[in-house]
KEVEX-119712 format. One record per residue (C-alpha): residue in one letter; x, y, z; residue number from 1. Coordinates in nm, 2 decimals. Layout:
N
+------+--------+--------+--------+-------+
! keti !     xx !     yy !     zz ! kekol !
+------+--------+--------+--------+-------+
!    a !      X !      Y !      Z !   NUM !
...
+------+--------+--------+--------+-------+
% end
This chain:
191
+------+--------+--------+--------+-------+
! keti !     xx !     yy !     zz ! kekol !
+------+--------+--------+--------+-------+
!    x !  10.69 !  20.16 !   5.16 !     1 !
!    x !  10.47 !  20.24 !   4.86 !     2 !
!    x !  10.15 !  20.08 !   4.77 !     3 !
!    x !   9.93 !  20.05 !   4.46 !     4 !
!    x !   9.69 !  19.85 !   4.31 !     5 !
!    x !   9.63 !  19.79 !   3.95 !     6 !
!    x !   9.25 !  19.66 !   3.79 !     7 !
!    x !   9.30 !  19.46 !   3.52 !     8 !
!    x !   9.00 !  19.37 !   3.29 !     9 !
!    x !   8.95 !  19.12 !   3.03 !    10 !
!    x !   8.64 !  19.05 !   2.78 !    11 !
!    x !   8.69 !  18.69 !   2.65 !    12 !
!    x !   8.36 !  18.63 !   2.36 !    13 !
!    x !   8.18 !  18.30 !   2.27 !    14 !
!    x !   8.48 !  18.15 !   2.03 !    15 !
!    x !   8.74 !  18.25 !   2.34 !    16 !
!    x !   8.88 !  18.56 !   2.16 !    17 !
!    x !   8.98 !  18.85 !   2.37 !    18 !
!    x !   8.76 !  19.15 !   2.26 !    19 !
!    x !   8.91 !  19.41 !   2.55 !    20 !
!    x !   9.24 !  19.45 !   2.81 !    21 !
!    x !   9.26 !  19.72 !   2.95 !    22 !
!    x !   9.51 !  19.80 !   3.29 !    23 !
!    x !   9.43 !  20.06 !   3.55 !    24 !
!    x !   9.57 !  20.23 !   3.83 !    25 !
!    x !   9.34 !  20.17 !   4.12 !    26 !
!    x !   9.32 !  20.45 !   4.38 !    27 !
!    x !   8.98 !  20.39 !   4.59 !    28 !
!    x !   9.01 !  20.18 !   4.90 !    29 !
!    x !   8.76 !  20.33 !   5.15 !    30 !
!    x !   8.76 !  20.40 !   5.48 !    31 !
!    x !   8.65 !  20.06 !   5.57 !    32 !
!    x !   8.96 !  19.89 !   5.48 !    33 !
!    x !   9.15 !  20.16 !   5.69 !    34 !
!    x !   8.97 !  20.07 !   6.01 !    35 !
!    x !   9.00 !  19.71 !   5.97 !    36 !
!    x !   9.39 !  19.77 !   5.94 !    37 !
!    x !   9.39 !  19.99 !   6.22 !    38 !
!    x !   9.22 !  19.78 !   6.48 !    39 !
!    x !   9.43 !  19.50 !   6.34 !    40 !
!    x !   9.74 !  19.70 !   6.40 !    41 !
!    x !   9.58 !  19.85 !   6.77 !    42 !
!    x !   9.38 !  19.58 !   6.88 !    43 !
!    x !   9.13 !  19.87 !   6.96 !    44 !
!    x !   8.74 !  19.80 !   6.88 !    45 !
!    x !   8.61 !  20.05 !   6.65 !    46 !
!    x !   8.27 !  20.06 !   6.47 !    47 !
!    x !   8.29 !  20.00 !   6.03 !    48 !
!    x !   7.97 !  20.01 !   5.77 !    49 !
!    x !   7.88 !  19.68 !   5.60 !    50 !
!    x !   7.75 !  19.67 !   5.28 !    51 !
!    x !   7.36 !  19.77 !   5.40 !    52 !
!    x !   7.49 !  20.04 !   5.56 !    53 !
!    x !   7.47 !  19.94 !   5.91 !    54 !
!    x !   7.69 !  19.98 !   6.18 !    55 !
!    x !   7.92 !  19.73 !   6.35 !    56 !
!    x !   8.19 !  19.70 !   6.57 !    57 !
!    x !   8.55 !  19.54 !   6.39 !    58 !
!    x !   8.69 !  19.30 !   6.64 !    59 !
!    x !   9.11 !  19.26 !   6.61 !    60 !
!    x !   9.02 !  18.93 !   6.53 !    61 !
!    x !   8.80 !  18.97 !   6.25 !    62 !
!    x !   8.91 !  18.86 !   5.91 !    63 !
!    x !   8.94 !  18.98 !   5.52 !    64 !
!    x !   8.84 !  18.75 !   5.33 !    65 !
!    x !   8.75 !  18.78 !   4.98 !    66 !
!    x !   8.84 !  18.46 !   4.83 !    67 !
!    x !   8.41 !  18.37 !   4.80 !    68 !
!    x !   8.32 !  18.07 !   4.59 !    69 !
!    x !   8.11 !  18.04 !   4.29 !    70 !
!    x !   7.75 !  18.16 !   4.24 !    71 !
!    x !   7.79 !  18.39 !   4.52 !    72 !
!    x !   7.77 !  18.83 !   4.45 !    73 !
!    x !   7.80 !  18.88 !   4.86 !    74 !
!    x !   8.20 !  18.93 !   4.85 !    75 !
!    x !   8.48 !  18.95 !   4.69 !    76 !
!    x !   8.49 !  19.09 !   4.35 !    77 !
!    x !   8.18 !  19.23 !   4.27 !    78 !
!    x !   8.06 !  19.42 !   3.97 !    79 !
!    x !   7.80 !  19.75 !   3.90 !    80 !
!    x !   7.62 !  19.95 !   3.67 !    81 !
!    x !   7.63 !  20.28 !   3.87 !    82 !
!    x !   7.80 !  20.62 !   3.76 !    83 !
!    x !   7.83 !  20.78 !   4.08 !    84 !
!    x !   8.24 !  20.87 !   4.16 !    85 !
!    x !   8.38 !  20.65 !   4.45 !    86 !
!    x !   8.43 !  20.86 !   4.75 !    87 !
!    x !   8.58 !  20.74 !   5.10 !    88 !
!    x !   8.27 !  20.66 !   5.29 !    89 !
!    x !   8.17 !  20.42 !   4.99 !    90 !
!    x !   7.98 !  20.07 !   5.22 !    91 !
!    x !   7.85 !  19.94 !   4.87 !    92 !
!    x !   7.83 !  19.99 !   4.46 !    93 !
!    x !   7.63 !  20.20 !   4.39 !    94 !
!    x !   7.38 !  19.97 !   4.16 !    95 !
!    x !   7.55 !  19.58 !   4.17 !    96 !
!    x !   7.49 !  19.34 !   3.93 !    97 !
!    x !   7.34 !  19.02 !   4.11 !    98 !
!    x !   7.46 !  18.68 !   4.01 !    99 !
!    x !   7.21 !  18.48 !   3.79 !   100 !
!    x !   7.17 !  18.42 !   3.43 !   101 !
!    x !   6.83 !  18.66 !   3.38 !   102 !
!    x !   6.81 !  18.98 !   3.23 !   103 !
!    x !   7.06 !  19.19 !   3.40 !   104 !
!    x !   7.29 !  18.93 !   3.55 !   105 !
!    x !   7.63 !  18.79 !   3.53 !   106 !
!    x !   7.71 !  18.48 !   3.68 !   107 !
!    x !   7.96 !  18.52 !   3.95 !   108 !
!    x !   8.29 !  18.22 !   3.91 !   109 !
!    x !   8.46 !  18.18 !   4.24 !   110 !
!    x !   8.71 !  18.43 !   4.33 !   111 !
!    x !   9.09 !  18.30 !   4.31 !   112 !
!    x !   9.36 !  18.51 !   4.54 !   113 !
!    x !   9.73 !  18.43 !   4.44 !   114 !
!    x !  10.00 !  18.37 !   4.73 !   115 !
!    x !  10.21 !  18.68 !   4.77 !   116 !
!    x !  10.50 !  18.71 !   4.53 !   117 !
!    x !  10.82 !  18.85 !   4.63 !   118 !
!    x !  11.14 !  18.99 !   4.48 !   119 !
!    x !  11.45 !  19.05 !   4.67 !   120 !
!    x !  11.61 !  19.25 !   4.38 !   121 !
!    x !  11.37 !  19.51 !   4.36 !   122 !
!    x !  11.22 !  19.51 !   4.66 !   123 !
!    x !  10.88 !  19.46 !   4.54 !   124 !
!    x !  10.63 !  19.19 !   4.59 !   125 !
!    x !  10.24 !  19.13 !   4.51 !   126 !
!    x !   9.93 !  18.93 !   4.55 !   127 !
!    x !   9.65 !  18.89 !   4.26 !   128 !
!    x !   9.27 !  18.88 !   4.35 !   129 !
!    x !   9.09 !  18.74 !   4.07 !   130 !
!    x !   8.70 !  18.65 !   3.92 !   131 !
!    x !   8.58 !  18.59 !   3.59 !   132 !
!    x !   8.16 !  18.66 !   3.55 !   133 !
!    x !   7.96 !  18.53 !   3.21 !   134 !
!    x !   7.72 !  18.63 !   3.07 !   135 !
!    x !   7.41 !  18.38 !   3.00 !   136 !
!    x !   7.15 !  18.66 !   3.03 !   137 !
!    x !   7.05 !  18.66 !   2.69 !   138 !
!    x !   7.18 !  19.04 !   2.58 !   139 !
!    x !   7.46 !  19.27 !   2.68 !   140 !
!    x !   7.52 !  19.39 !   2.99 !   141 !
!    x !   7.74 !  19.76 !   3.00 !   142 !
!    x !   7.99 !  19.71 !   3.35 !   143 !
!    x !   8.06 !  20.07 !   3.48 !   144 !
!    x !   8.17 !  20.03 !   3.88 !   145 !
!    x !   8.37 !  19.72 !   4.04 !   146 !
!    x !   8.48 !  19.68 !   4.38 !   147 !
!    x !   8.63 !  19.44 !   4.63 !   148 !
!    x !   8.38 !  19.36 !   4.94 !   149 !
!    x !   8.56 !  19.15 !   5.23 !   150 !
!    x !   8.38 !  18.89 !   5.51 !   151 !
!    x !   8.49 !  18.94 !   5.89 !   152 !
!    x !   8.51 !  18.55 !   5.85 !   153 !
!    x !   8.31 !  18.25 !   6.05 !   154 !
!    x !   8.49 !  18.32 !   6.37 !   155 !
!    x !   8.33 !  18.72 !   6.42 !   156 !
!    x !   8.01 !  18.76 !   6.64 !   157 !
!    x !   7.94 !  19.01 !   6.39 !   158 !
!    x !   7.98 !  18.78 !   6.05 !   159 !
!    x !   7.96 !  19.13 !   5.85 !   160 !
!    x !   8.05 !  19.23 !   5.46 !   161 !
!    x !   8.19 !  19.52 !   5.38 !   162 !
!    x !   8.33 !  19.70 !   5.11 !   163 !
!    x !   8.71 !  19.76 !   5.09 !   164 !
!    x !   8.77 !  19.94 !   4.69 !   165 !
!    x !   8.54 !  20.07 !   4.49 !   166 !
!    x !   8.63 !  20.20 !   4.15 !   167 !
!    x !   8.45 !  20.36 !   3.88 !   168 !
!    x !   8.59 !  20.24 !   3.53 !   169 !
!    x !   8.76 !  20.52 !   3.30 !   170 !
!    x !   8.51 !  20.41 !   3.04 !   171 !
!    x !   8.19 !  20.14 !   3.04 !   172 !
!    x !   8.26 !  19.82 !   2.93 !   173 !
!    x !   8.04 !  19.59 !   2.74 !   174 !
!    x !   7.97 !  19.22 !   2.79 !   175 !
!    x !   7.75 !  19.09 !   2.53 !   176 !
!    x !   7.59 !  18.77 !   2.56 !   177 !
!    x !   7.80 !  18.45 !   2.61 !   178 !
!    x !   8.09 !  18.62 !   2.68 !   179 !
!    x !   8.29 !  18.60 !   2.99 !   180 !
!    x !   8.44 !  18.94 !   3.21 !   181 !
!    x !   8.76 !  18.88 !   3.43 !   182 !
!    x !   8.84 !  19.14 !   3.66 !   183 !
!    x !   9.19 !  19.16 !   3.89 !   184 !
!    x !   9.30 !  19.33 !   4.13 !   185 !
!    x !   9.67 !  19.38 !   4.17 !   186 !
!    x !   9.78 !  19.50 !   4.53 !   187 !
!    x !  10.24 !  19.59 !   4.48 !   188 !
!    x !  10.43 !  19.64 !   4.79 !   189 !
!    x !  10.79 !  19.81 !   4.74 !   190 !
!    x !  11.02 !  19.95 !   4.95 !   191 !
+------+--------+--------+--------+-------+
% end
C-alpha cells in the first residue's frame, strides 16, 4: 500500500478571482501521528506531545479529529508564519497565525473533511480535509508553514491537541486584505 498526501492552496481576492493554485506533495507527518496509529493498531498506551509541548499518555481509544468548527485556530488546519524546516519531533508551527480579524490574523472557517472515496479500477481511494481563512485584518498577511493538529476527542481523560503534518510551503504566499486562503489536504491510498 502506498500513501501520499497532496496540499493544495488557493488565494480567492475581494471580486472572488483566483489570484494563486498551487499543488504540492506533502511529506511531513510527525511522529505524533505515528504513535496514535500505533497504539491504535496495539492497543498499547504510549506517551505523545500536544501542541504546548507537554507530555501525555495516547489511550487506544483516543480520537483524530480535525474536523473543528469556525472561529476556532486550536485544530485542524492551522496556518504560520515561521521558516524553520519541519522535522519529525514537530508538537506545533513554529509561529501560528491566531484567528481574529486584527493585525496579523486570519479568520479561521470551519474545517470540512470529505467521506473517503474509492475506486475499484485503480485501486486507489482518498479523503479531502479542507479550510478556507480571510483576511479582515486590514493589510497582507505572508503564509509560510501550515499544518494539521488533531483532538483526542471528548471521550479522552486527557482531551489533548496535537500536531499530526506540518509543512513548510516551497515559497510564501500572500493574502492581502479581504481575500480569502483555502488550504487542503489530500491523504491517496493505493494498492
Amino acid at each position: 500500500m502506498n500513501v501520499k498526501t497532496y496540499l493544495k492552496i488557493k488565494v480567492i481576492d475581494e471580486r472572488g478571482k483566483c489570484t494563486y493554485h498551487r499543488r504540492y506533495r506533502s511529506r511531513s507527518f510527525v511522529a505524533n501521528f505515528l504513535r496514535v496509529i500505533f497504539t491504535n493498531l496495539s492497543g498499547q498506551e504510549i506517551n505523545n506531545v500536544n501542541t504546548s509541548g507537554g507530555s501525555y499518555t495516547i489511550y487506544f481509544r483516543d480520537s483524530m479529529i480535525v474536523n473543528d468548527g469556525s472561529n476556532d485556530d486550536r485544530y485542524g488546519i492551522l496556518i504560520g508564519t515561521g521558516t524553520s524546516a519541519p522535522t519529525i519531533i514537530d508538537d506545533n508551527l513554529s509561529q501560528v497565525i491566531s484567528n481574529g480579524a486584527s493585525v496579523g490574523q486570519m479568520q479561521y472557517g470551519a474545517v470540512s473533511v470529505t467521506g473517503a472515496v474509492t475506486n475499484t479500477s485503480t485501486n486507489s481511494g482518498y479523503f479531502t480535509v479542507s479550510r478556507t481563512f480571510t483576511n479582515n485584518s486590514g493589510s497582507s498577511i505572508t503564509v509560510s508553514e501550515v499544518g494539521l493538529v488533531a483532538w483526542t476527542g471528548g471521550n479522552s481523560p486527557n482531551n489533548q491537541f496535537y500536531l499530526i503534518i506540518h509543512d513548510l510551503l516551497p515559497s510564501p504566499i500572500t493574502v492581502p486584505n479581504g481575500s480569502s486562503l483555502t488550504i487542503s489536504y489530500e491523504i491517496q491510498v493505493t494498492t
